[in-house]
C-alpha positions as a printed NumPy array, in Angstrom:
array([[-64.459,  32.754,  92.369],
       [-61.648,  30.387,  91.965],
       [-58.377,  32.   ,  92.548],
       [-56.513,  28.978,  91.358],
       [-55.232,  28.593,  88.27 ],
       [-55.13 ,  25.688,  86.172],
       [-53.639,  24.838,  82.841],
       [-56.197,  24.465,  79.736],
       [-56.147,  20.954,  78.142],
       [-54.994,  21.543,  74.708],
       [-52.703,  19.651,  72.542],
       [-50.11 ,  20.661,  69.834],
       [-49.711,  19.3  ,  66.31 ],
       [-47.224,  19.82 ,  63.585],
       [-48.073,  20.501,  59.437],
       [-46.94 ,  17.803,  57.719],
       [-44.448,  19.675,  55.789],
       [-42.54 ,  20.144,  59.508],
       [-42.558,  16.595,  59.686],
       [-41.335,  15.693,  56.471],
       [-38.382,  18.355,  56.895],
       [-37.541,  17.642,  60.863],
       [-38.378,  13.585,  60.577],
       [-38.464,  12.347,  57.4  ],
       [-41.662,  11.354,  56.949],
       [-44.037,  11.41 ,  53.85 ],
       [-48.156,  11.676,  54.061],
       [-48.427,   9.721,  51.35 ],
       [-51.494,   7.139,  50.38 ],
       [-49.397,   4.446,  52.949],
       [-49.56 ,   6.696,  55.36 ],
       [-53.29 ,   7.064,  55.476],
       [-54.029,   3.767,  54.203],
       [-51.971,   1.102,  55.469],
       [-51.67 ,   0.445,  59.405],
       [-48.719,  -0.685,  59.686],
       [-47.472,   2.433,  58.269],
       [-49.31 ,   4.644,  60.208],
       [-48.337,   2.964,  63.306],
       [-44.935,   3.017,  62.65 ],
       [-44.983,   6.971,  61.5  ],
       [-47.089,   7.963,  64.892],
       [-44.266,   5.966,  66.974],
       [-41.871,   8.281,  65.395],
       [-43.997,  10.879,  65.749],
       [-44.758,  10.474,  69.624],
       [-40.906,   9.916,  69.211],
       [-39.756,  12.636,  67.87 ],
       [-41.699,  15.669,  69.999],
       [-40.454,  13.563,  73.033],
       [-36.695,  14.627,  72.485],
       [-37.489,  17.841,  70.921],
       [-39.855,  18.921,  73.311],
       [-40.291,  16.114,  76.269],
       [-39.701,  18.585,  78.943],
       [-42.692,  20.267,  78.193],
       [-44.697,  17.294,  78.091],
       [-45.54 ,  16.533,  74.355],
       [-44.832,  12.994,  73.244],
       [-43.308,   9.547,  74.285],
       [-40.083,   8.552,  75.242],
       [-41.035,   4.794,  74.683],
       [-43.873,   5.097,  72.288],
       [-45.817,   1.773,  71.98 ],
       [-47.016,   0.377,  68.361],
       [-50.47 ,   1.22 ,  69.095],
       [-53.209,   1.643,  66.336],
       [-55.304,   4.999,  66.335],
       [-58.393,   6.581,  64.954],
       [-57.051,   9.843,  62.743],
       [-53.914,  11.438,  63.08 ],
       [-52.713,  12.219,  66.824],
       [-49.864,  14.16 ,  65.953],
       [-50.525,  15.536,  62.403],
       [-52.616,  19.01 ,  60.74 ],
       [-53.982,  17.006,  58.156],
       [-57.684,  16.904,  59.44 ],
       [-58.269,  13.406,  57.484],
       [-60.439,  10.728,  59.369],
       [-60.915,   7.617,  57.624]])
């Protein structure tokens, strides 16, 4: 039996009413379908949870314009 514990790997994400209220930001059609958009909104994302909640680990203090497949940081459950 392992007596040590370890944490679980999970990961937290927001509604996207949150976001719209605590950063501004709108799920519109852009969002979903136009990359430079949804870079720009998952920057500020990764952003945002940093000084809200960095000390916990969620987000990026110096989030890079990546692209990425689906939402990382949003409940919307919309894959393209």
């Amino acid at each position: 039996m392992n007596t040590e514990r370890s944490l679980l790997p999970v990961d937290i994400v927001m509604d996207p009413s949150w976001w719209n209220a605590h950063a501004g930001i709108t799920f519109d059609e852009d969002f979903f379908y136009h990359p430079a958009k949804r870079v720009e909104s998952e920057r500020k994302m990764a952003e945002g949870l940093y000084e809200r909640w960095g000390q916990y680990g969620l987000g990026d203090k110096d989030s890079r314009d990546l692209p990425v497949v689906g939402a990382v940081h949003l409940a919307s459950g919309f894959l393209l």
